[in-house]
OpenMM code with the backbone's topology and positions (N, CA, C; nanometers):
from openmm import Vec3, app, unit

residues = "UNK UNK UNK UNK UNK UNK UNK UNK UNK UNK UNK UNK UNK UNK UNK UNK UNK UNK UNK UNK UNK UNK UNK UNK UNK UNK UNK UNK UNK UNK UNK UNK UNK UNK UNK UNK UNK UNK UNK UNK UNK UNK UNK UNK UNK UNK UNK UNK UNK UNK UNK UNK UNK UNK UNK UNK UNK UNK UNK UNK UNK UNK UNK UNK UNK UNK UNK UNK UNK UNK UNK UNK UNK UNK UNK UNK UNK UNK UNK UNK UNK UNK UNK UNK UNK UNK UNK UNK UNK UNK UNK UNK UNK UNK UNK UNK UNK UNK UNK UNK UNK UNK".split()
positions = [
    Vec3(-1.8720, 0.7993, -0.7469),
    Vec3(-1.8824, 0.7403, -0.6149),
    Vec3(-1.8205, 0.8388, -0.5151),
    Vec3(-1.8675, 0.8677, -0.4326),
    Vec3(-1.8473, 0.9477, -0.2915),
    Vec3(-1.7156, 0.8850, -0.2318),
    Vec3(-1.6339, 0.9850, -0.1445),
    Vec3(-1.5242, 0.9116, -0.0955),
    Vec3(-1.5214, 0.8456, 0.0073),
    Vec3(-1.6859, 0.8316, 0.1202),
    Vec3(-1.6818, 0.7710, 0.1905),
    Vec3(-1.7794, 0.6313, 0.1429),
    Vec3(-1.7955, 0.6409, 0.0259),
    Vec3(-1.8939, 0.5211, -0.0277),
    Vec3(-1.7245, 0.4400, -0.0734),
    Vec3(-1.6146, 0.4705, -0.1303),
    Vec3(-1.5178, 0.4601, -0.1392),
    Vec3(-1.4301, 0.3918, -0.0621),
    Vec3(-1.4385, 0.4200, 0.0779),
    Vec3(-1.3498, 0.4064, 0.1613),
    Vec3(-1.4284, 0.2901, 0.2347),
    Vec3(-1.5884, 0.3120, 0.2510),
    Vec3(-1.6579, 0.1237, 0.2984),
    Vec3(-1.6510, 0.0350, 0.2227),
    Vec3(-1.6299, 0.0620, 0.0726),
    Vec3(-1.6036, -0.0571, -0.0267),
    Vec3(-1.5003, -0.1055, 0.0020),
    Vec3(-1.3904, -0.0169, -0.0141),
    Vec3(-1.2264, -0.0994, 0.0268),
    Vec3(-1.2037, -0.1331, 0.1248),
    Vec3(-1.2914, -0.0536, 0.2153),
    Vec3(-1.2867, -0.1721, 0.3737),
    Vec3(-1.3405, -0.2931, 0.3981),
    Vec3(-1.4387, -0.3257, 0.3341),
    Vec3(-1.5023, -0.4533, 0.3228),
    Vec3(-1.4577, -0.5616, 0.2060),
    Vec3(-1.3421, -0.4952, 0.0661),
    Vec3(-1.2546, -0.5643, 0.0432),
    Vec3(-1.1530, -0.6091, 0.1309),
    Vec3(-1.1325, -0.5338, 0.2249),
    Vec3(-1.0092, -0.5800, 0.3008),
    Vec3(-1.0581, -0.6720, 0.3839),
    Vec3(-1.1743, -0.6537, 0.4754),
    Vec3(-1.2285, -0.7191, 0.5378),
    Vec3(-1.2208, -0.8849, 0.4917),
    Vec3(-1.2746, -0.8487, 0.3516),
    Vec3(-1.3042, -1.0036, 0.2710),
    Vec3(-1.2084, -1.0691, 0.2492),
    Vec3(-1.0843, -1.0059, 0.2428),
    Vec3(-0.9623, -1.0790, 0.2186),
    Vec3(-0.8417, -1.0945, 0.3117),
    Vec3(-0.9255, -1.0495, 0.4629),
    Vec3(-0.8573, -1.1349, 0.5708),
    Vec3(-0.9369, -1.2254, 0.6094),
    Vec3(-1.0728, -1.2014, 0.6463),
    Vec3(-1.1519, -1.3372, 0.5847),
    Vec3(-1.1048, -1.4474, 0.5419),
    Vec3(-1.0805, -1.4103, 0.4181),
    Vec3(-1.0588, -1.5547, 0.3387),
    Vec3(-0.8927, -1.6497, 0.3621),
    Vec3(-0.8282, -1.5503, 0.4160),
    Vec3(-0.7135, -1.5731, 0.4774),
    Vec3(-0.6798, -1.6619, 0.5716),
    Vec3(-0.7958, -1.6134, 0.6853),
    Vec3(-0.7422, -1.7123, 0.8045),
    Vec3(-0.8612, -1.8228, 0.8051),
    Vec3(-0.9423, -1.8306, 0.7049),
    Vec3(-0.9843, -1.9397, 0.6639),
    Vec3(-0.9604, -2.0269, 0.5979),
    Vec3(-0.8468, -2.0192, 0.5500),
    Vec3(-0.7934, -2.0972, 0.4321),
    Vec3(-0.7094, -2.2793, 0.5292),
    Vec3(-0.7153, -2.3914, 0.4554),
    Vec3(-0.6585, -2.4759, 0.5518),
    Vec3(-0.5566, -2.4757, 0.6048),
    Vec3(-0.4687, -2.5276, 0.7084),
    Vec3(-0.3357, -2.4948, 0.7258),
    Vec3(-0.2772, -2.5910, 0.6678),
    Vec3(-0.3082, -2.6982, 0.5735),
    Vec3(-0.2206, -2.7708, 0.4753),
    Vec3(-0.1431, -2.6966, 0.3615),
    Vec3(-0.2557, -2.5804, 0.3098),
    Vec3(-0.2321, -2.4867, 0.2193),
    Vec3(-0.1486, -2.3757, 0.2710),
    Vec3(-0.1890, -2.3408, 0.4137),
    Vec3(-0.0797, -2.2357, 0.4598),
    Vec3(0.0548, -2.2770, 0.4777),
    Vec3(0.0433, -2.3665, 0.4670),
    Vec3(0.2005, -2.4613, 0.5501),
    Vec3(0.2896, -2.5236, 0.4097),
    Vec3(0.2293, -2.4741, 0.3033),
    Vec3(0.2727, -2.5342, 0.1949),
    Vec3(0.4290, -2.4341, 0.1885),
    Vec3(0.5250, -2.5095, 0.0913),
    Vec3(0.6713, -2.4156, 0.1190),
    Vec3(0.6605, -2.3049, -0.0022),
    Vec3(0.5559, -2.2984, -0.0943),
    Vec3(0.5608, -2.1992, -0.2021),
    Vec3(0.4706, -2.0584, -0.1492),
    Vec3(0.3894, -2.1229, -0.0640),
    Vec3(0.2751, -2.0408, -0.0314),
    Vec3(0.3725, -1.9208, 0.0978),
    Vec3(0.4085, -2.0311, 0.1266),
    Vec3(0.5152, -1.9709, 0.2290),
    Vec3(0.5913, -1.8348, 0.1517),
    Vec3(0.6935, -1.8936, 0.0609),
    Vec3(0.8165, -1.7983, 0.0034),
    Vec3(0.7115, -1.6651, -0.0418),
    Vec3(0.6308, -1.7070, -0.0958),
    Vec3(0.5213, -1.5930, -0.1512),
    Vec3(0.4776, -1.5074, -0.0525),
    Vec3(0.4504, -1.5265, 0.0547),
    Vec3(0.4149, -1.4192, 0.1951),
    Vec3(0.5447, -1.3596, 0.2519),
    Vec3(0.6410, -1.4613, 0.2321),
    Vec3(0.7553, -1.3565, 0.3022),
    Vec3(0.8221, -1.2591, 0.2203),
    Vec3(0.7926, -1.2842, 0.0625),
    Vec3(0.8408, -1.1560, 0.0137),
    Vec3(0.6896, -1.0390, -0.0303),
    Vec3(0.5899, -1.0331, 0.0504),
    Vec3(0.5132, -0.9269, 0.0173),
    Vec3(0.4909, -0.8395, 0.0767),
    Vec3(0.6051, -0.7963, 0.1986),
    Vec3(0.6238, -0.7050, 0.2945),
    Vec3(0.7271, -0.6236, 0.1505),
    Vec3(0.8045, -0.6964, 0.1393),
    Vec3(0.8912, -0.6369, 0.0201),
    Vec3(0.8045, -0.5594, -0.1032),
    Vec3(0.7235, -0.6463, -0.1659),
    Vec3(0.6463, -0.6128, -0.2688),
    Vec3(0.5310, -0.4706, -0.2118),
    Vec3(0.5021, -0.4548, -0.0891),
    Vec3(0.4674, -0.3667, -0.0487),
    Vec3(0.5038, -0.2327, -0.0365),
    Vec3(0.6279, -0.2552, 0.0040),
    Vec3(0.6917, -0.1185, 0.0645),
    Vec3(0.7774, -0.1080, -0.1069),
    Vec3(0.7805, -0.1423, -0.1526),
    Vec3(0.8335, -0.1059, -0.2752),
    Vec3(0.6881, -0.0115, -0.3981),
    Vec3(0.5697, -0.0770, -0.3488),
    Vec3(0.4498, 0.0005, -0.4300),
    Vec3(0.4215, 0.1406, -0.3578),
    Vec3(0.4551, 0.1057, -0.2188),
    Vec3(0.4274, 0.2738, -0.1453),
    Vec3(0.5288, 0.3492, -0.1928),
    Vec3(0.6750, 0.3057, -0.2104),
    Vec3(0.7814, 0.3965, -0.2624),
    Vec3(0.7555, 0.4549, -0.3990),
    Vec3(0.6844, 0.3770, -0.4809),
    Vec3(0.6641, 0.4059, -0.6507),
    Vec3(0.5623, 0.4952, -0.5807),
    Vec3(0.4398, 0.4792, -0.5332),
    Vec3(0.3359, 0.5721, -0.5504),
    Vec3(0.3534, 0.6901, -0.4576),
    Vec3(0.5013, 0.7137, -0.3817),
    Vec3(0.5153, 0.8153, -0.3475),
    Vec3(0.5863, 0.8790, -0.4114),
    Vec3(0.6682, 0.8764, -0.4903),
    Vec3(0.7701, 0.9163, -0.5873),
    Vec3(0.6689, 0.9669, -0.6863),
    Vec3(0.5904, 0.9124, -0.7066),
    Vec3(0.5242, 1.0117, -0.8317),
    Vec3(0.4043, 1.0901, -0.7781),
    Vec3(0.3755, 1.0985, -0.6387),
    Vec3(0.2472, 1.1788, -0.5651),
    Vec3(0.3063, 1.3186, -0.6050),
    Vec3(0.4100, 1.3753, -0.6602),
    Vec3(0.4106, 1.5204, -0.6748),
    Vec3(0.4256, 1.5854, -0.8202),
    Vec3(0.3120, 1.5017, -0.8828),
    Vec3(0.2596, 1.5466, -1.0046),
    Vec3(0.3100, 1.4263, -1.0938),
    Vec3(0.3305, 1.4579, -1.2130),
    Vec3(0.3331, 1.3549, -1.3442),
    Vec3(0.4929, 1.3305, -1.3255),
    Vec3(0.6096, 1.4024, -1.2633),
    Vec3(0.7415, 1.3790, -1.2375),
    Vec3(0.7665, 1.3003, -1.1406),
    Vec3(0.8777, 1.1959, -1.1130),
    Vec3(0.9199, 1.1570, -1.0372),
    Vec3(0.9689, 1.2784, -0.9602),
    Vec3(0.9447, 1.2540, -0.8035),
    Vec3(1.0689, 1.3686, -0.7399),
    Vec3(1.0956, 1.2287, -0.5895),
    Vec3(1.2363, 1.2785, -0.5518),
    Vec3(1.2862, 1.1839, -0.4304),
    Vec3(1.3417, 1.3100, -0.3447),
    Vec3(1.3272, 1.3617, -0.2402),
    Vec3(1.4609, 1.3988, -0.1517),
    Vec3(1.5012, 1.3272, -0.0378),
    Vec3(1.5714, 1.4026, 0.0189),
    Vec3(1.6169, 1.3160, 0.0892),
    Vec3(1.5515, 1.2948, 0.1747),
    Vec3(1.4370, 1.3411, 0.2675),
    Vec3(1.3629, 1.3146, 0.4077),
    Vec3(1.3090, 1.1175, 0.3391),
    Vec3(1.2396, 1.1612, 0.1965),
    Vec3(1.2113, 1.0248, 0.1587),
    Vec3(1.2876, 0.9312, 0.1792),
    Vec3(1.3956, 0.9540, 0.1169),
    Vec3(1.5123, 0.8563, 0.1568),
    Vec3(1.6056, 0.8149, 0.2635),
    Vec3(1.5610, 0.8702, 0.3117),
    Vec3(1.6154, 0.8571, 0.4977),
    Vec3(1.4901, 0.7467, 0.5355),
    Vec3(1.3800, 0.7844, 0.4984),
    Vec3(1.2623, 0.6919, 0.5572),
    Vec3(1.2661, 0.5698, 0.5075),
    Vec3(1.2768, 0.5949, 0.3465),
    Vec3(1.3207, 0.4308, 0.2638),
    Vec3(1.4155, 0.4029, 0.3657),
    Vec3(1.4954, 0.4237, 0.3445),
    Vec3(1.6108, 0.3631, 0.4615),
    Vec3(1.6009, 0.2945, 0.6013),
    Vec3(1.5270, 0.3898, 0.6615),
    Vec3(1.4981, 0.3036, 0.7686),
    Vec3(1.4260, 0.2192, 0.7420),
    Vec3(1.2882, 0.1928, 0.6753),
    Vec3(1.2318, 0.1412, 0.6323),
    Vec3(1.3228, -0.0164, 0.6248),
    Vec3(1.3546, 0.0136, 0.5301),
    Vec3(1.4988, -0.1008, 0.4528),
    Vec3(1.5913, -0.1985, 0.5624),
    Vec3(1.6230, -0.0572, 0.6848),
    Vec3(1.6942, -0.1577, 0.7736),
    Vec3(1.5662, -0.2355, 0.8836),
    Vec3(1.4661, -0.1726, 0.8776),
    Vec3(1.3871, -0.2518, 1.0089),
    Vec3(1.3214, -0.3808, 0.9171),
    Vec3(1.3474, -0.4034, 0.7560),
    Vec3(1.2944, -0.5103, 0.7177),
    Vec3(1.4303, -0.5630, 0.6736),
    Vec3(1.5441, -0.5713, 0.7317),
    Vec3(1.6826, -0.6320, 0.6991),
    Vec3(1.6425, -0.7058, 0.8688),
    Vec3(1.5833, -0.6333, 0.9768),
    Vec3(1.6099, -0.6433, 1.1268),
    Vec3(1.4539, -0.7468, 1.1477),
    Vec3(1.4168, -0.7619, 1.0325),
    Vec3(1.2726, -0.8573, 1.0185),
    Vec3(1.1687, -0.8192, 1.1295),
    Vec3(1.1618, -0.7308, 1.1443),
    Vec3(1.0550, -0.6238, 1.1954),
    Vec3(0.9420, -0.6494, 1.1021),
    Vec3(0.8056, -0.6208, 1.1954),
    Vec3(0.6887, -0.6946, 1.1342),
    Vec3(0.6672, -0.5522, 1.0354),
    Vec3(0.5377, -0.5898, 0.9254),
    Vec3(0.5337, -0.4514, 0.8182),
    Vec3(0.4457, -0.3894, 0.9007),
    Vec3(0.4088, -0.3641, 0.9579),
    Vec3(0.3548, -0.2614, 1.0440),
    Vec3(0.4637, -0.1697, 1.0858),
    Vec3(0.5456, -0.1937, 1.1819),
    Vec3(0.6393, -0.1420, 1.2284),
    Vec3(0.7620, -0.0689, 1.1280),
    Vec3(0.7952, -0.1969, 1.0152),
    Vec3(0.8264, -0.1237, 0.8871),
    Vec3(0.7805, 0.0079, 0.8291),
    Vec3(0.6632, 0.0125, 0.8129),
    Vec3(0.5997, 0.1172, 0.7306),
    Vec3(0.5929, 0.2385, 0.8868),
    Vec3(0.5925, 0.2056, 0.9832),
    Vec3(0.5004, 0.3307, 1.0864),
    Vec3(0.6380, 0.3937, 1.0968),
    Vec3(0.7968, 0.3224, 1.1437),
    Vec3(0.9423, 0.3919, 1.1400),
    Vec3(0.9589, 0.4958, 1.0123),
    Vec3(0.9431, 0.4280, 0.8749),
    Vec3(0.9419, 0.4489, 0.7724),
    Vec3(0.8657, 0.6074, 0.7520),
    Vec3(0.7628, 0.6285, 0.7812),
    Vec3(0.6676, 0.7246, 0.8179),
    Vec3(0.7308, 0.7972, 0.8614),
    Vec3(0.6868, 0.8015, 1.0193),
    Vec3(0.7510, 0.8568, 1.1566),
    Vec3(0.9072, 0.9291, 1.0807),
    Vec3(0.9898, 0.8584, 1.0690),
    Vec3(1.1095, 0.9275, 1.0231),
    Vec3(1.1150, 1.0192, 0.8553),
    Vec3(0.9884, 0.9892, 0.8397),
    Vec3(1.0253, 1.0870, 0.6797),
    Vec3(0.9303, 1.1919, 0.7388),
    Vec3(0.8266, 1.1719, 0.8419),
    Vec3(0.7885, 1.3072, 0.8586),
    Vec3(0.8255, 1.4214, 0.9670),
    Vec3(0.8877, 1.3276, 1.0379),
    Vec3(0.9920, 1.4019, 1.1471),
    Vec3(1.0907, 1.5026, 1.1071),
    Vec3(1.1803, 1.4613, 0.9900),
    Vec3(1.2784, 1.5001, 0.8910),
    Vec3(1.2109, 1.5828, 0.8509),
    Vec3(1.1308, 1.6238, 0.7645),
    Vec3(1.0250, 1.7329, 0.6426),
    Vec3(1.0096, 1.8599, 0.8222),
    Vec3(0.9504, 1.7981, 0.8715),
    Vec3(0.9166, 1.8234, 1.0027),
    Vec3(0.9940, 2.0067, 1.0626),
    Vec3(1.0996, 1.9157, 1.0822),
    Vec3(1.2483, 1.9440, 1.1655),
    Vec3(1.3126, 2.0317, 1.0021),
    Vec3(1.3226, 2.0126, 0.9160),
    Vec3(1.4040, 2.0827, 0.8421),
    Vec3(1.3200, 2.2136, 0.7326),
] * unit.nanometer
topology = app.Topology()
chain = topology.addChain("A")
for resn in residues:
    res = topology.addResidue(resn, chain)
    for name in ("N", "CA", "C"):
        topology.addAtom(name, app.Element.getBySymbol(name[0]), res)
């Protein structure tokens, strides 16, 4: 498969599964399990980008520190309940500023 045949598939997964999202009833959204389950998948998120960046430099784990300055901020703007957008773009922004600059 081509990488832009690639990249319309997973967009139209994504598509489909905000879709189905804000279609769903708000009896079910409003439920208190459904709830606890969304507020920790900003967590469950930024924890899969950290694994799959930790191993983006071959078959080894590697961490330095620009990464970990970004985890970090990362960490405090979701302690400061900052939406995951903003999470992940600080998170970014400051690990590539750092690599950047040094």
């Amino acid at each position: 498969m081509s990488t832009w045949a690639t990249v319309i598939v997973a967009s139209l997964g994504c598509y489909g599964l905000k879709l189905i999202g804000v279609s769903l009833p708000e009896s079910l959204l409003g439920h208190p399990r459904v709830q606890r389950v969304a507020s920790l998948l900003p967590v469950a998120m930024l924890s899969a980008l950290i694994t799959t960046d930790l191993g983006a430099a071959g078959h080894r784990y590697s961490l330095d520190w620009h990464t970990l300055a970004g985890v970090a901020v990362g960490a405090l703007a979701l302690w400061r309940r900052r939406s995951l957008l903003v999470v992940f773009l600080l998170a970014i922004a400051t690990t590539a500023l750092l690599r950047q600059v040094a």
